[in-house]
C-alpha positions in Angstrom: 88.7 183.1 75.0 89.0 180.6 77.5 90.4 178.0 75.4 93.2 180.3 74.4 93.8 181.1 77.7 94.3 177.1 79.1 96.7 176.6 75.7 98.6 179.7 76.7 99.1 178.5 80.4 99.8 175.0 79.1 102.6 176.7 77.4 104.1 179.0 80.0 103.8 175.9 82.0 106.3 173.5 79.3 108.6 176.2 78.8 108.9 176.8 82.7 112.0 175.6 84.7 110.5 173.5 86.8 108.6 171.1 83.3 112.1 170.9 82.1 113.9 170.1 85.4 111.6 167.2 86.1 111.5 166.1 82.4 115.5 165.7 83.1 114.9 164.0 85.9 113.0 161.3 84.3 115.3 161.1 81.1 118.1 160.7 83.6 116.1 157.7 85.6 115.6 156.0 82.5 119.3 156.0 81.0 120.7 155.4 84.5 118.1 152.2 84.5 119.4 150.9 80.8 123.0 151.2 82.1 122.8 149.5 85.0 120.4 146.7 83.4 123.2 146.1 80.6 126.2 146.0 83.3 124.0 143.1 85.5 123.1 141.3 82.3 126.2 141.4 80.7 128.1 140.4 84.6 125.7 137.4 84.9 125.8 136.0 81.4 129.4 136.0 81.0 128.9 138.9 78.4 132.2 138.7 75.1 133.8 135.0 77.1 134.1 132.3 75.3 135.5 128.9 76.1 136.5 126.6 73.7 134.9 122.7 73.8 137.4 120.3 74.3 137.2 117.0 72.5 136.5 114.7 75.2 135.2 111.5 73.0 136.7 108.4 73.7 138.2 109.3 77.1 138.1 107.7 80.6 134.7 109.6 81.9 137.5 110.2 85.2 140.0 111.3 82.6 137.2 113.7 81.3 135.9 115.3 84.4 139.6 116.5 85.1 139.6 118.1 81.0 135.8 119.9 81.9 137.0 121.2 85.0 140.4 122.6 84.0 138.3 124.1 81.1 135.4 125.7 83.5 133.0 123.5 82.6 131.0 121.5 84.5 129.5 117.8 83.2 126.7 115.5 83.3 126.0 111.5 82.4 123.3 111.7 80.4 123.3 107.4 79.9 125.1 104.9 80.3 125.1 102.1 76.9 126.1 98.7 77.0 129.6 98.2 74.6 131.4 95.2 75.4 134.0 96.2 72.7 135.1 99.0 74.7 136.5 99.9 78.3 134.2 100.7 80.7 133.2 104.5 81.3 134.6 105.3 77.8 132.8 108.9 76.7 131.1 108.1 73.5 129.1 111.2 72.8 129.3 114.8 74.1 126.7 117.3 74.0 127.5 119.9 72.7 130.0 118.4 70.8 133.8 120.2 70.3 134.2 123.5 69.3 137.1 122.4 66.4 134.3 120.3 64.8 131.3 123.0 65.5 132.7 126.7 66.1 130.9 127.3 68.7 131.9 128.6 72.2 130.0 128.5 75.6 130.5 130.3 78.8 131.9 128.8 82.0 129.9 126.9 84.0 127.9 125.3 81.0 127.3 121.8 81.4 128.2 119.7 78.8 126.4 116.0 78.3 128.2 113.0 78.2 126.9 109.6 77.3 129.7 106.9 78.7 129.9 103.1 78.2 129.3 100.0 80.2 131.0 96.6 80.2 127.3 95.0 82.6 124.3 95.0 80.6 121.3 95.2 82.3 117.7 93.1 81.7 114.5 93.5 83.2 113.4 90.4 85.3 110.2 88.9 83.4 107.1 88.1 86.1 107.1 84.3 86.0 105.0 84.3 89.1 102.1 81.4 88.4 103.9 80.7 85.0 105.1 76.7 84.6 108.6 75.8 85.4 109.3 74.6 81.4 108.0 78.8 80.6 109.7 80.1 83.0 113.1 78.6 82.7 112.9 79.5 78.7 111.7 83.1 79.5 115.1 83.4 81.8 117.1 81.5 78.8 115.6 84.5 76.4 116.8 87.3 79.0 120.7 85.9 79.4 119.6 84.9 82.7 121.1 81.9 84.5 118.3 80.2 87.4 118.1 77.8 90.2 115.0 75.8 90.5 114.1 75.1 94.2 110.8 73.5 95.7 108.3 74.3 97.8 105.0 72.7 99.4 102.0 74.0 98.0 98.1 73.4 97.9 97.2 71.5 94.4 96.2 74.3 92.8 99.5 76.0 92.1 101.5 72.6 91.7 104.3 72.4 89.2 104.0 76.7 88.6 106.6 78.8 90.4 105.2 80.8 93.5 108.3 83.2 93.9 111.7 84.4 92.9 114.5 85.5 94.1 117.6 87.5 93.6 120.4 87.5 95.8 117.9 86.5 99.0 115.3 89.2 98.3 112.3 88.8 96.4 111.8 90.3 93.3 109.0 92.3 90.8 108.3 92.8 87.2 110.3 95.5 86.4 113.4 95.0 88.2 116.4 95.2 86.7 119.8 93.0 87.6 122.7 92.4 85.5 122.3 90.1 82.9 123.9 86.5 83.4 123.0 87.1 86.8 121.4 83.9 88.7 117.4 83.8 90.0 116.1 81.5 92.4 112.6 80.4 91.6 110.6 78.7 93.8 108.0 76.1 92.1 105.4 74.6 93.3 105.2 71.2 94.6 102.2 69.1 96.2 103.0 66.7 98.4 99.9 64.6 99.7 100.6 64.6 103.6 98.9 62.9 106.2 96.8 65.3 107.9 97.9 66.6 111.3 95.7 68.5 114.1 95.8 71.8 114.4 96.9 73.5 117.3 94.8 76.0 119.1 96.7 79.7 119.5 94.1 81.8 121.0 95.6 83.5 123.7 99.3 82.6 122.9 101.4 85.4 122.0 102.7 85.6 118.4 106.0 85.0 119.5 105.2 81.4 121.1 102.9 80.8 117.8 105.7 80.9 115.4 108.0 78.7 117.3 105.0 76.0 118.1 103.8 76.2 114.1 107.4 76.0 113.0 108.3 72.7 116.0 105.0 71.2 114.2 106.0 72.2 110.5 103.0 74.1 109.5 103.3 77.0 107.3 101.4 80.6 108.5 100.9 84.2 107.9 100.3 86.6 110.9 99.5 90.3 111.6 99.0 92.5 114.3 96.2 95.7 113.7 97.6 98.0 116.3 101.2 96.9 116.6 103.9 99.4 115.5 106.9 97.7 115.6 108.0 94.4 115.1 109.2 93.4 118.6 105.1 95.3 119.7 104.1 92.6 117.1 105.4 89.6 118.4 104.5 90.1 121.7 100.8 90.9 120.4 98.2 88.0 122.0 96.1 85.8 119.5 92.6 86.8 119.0 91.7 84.8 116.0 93.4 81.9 113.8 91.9 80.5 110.5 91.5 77.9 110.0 89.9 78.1 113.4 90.5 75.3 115.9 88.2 72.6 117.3 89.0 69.4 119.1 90.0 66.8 116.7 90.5 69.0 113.3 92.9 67.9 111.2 94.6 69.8 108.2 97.9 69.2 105.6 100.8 71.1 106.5 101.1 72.8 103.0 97.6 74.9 104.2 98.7 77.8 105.3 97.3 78.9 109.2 96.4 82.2 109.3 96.4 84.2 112.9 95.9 88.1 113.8 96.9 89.7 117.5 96.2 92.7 119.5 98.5 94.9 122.5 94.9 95.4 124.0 92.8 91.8 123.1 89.5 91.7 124.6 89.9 88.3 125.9 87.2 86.0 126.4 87.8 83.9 129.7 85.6 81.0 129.0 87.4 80.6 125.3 91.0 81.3 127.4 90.8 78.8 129.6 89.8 76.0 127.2 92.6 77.2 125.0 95.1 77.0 127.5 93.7 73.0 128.4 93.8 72.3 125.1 97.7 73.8 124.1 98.9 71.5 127.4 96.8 68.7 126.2 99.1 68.7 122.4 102.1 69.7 124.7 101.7 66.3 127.1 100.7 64.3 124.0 104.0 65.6 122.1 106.3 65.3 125.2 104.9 61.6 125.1 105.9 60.7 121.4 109.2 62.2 121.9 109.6 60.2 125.2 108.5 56.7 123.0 110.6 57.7 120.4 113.5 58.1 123.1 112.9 54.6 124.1 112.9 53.3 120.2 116.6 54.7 119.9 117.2 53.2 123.0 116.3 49.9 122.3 118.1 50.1 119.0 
């Protein structure tokens, strides 16, 4: 009895006004949802346009940006390919190619691919670092690259290899790519057996006064500074160490390379100050006295 009853009130209940007003309701919801999902899709996708491809290969890629354009479309360079036999920027390939040669159509705004020539090939610059001069002139020959061979004092060991290169007065990496028939400078190697001179002592000079003494004297160096942040904080950093490190009477060649480091805040040692600064006027008086002899040699000449 009680089951009848629930299935009877289930059905006074779906044939009641208010089942069927809400079941509208939600019919209504649904189509009103479908219509309006069609209209946006249909508005953002261009829904029924179609724009015809034009032909664009073997125009001026300038010539076909203003074609695109007029048409609604948009373009892209996809690459760029070495073809001495034509102009450069001549469009070679389109993607997706014309609609007279595919039937198809595309909506405004579509990009469409272009692949263009160009007259300047390009080559990747081989690493001919520590490579001999013979290698690394034929390795430049290989790439269509032209080279000029300069020279520069080295320790024995890398004699006769080159030690840098150089492309229009930076220096360059594996990798890099310049035009070919471009021109390289490569630096090689050369030992020269020098008499040895005495190293100066830079403790406690700024690096500022250390490159113009090592640079009057002709000795090569490499410098830092570990809490400097610009370059003008660096070379007003003072000395704290040098290496080779100094001591009275130490000679070295001038191809060895003197390295020094400086500080804004050194901890400086007064003992090791004050016997630096005696020993920077002693080379000063003993270089103001060969310039003053060799004064007198032009004189008497």
């Amino acid at each position: 009895m009680k089951r009848d009853s629930f299935f009877g009130a289930f059905l006074n209940f779906i044939k009641s006004r208010r089942f069927l007003k809400h079941v509208g309701l939600v019919i209504l919801f649904y189509i009103v949802v479908v219509f309006v999902t069609m209209f946006i899709l249909d508005w953002s996708t261009n829904h029924g346009e179609k724009i015809e491809v034009p032909n664009i290969v073997g125009k001026n890629a300038n010539e076909a940006k203003e074609i695109l354009e007029e048409s609604g479309l948009k373009y892209q360079i996809l690459d760029s390919i070495y073809d001495p036999k034509k102009p450069n920027g001549t469009v070679i390939q389109q993607t997706p190619e014309a609609t007279k040669k595919t039937s198809i159509y595309v909506k405004s705004g579509r990009i469409i691919g272009l692949r263009v020539t160009k007259k300047q090939r390009m080559v990747q610059v081989p690493n001919l670092i520590n490579k001999s001069q013979r290698f690394a002139t034929s390795i430049l020959k290989n790439r269509g690259l032209k080279f000029e061979i300069r020279y520069k004092p080295v320790i024995e060991e890398l004699n006769g290899v080159v030690v840098e290169q150089i492309y229009k007065g930076k220096k360059i990496i594996n990798g890099t790519m310049i035009p070919a028939g471009a021109t390289i400078t490569i630096y090689v190697g050369e030992f020269v057996i020098e008499d040895p001179e005495k190293i100066p002592d830079l403790y406690g000079l700024t690096i500022s006064e250390a490159i113009s003494l090592l640079d009057e004297l002709g000795f090569r160096y490499d410098y830092g500074c570990s809490d400097c942040q610009t370059r003008e904080d660096t070379l007003s950093a003072v000395i704290t160490h040098q290496s080779p490190e100094f001591f009275s009477g130490r000679e070295i060649s001038k191809s060895s390379i003197i390295t020094f480091t400086g500080s804004m805040n050194p901890e400086i040692n007064p003992e090791k100050s004050s016997q630096s600064k005696s020993n920077q006027n002693a080379l000063k008086k003993e270089r103001d006295a060969l310039k003053e002899n060799g004064d007198e040699d032009q004189d008497n000449e």
